[in-house]
BATORVEX-548138 format. One record per residue (C-alpha): x, z, y. Coordinates in steps of 0.2 Angstrom, whole numbers, plus 5000, padded with zeros to 4 digits. Layout:
<pts>
XZY
...
</pts>
This chain:
<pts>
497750885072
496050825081
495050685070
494350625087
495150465089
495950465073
495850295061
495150385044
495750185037
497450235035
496850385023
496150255011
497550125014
498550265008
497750304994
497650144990
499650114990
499950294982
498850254967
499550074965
501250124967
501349944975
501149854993
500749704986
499449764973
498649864987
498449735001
497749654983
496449774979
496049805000
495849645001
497149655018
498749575021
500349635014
501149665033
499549745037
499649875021
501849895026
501249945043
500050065037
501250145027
502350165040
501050265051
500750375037
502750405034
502650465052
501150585052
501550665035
503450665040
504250595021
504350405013
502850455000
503250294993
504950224990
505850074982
506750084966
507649964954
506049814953
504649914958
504250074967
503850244964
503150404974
504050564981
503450734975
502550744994
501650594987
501050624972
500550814979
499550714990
498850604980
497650694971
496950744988
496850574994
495650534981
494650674982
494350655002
494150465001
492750484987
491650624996
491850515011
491350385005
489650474994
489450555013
488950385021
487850305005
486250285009
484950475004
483850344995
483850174985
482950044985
483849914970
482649784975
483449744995
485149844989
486749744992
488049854983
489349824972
489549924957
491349944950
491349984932
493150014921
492949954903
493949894888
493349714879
492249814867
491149904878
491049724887
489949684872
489349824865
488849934880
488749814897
487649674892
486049764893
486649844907
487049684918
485649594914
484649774921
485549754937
485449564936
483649584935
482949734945
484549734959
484949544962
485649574979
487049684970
488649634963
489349714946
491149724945
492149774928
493749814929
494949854914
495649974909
497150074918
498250194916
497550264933
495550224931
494550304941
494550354959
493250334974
493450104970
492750144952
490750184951
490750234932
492350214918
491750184898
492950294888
493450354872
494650444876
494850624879
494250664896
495550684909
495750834918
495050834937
493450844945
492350724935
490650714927
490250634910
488950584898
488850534879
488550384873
488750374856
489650404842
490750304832
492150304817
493750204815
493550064798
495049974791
494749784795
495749654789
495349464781
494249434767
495649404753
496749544758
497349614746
497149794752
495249744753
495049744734
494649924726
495150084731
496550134740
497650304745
497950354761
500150324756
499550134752
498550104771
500150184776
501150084770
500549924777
500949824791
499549884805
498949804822
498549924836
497449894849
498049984867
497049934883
498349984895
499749894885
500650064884
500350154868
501050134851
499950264842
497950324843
496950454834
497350374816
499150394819
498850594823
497650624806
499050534795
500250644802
499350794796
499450704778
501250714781
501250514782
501650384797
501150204800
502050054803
501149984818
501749794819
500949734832
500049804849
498949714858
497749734874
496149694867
495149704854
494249524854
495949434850
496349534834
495149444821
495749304823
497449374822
497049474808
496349304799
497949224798
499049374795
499549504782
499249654798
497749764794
497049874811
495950024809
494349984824
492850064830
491350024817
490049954829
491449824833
492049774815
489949764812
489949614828
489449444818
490849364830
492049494819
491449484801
491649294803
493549304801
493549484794
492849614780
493049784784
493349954774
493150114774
494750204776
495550284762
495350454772
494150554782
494150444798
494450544815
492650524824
492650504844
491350494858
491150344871
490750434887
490250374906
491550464917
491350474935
492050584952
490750744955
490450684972
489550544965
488150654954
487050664967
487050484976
485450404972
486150234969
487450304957
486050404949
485150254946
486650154941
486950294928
485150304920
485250094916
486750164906
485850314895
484150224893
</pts>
């Protein structure tokens, strides 16, 4: 097939739909209409000769021809898109919006020095944060904040920092008061923290398993920032990233503890596609992040 004559827009729209698994979440996220996004799809249904994406029960879900394609989808629309970025950059007359995906606690342990750096030396750029999702990064994001394992795939990532999970819980708990085993954290009634809303265990969960122990996890919520306050008026305890449990905000409603066991360490990481190492606004994106 010839590319002369060729509308490359139906690629990205198609990424687009493939990686939301949703018409109405992509004509969202394109910023197009919804009839504009079917139509699409229905070109690409014809060229690539299968449904790629098709109803089922509430929502929608792709055919093995689109999640094959997927993968290169992402690839092609995020070189294509590095391929027409400018060879230099100039932050002071840039107008570019940088797209970063982040959970609520690298919102304020990580991003405010960053933003107020863009603010400052780029003011004719926008700063976009996104949270987290179970798909994260593709040739949309500029840079995702991690903690996680990093995913499989062509990406590039840096450290941040190092960090330590502490047990945090409200000042009179009574688990807060002397020392405490591993069986008696267990045995507690714990909150969770899960950014994309669909885990029900972490890293603590795996080093208790190797104790031979397992958690009650009794509630699970999206972000960190609302569990002091939950923890304040409850029985729940939730093991949490030191740096946050050390936030004045935090210890306001909360005490933390260090955990009855030898706590699993992680790293916070910038994660981003290889075809954006060498783009010079990325590059310089990247170096507010690692100064």
């Amino acid at each position: 097939m010839m590319l002369r004559g060729f509308d490359l827009n139906l690629l990205v729209i198609l990424e687009t739909a493939l990686s939301e698994a949703s018409i109405t979440r992509a004509a969202k996220r394109l910023r197009l209409t919804q009839p504009a996004v079917s139509q699409a799809l229905a070109r690409a249904r014809e060229l690539f000769g299968d449904e790629l994406l098709i109803r089922k029960g509430p929502g929608m879900v792709l055919t093995p021809r689109g999640r094959s394609l997927l993968p290169e989808l992402k690839e092609f629309c995020t070189k294509a898109e590095a391929l027409l970025s400018s060879t230099e950059f100039d932050p002071l007359s840039a107008e570019r919006s940088f797209v970063v995906t982040a959970n609520d606690v690298s919102e304020l342990l990580i991003l405010p020095p960053v933003i107020t750096a863009v603010s400052r030396m780029a003011p004719q750029c926008r700063f976009i944060v996104r949270s987290v999702e179970p798909v994260f990064i593709d040739h949309t994001v500029d840079l995702a904040v991690i903690g996680a394992p990093l995913p499989e795939g062509s990406f590039s990532s840096a450290d941040l920092y190092e960090d330590h999970f502490v047990m945090l819980a409200r000042p009179d708990h009574p688990a807060m008061k002397g020392q405490m085993s591993p069986e008696a954290f267990a045995s507690l009634s714990h909150a969770l923290v899960s950014p994309t809303g669909q885990g029900m265990a972490g890293p603590i969960d795996i080093t208790l398993q190797k104790l031979g122990l397992t958690r009650k996890i009794s509630l699970s919520v999206s972000r960190f920032t609302t569990l002091p306050k939950i923890l304040a008026s409850t029985d729940y305890v939730s093991a949490v990233p030191s740096r946050f449990a050390a936030l004045p905000d935090v210890q306001s409603f909360c005490r933390s503890h260090p955990l009855p066991f030898e706590s699993p360490r992680f790293h916070m990481r910038l994660l981003w596609h290889r075809s954006r190492d060498t783009d010079p606004a990325h590059k310089w994106l990247r170096k507010l992040f690692l100064t």
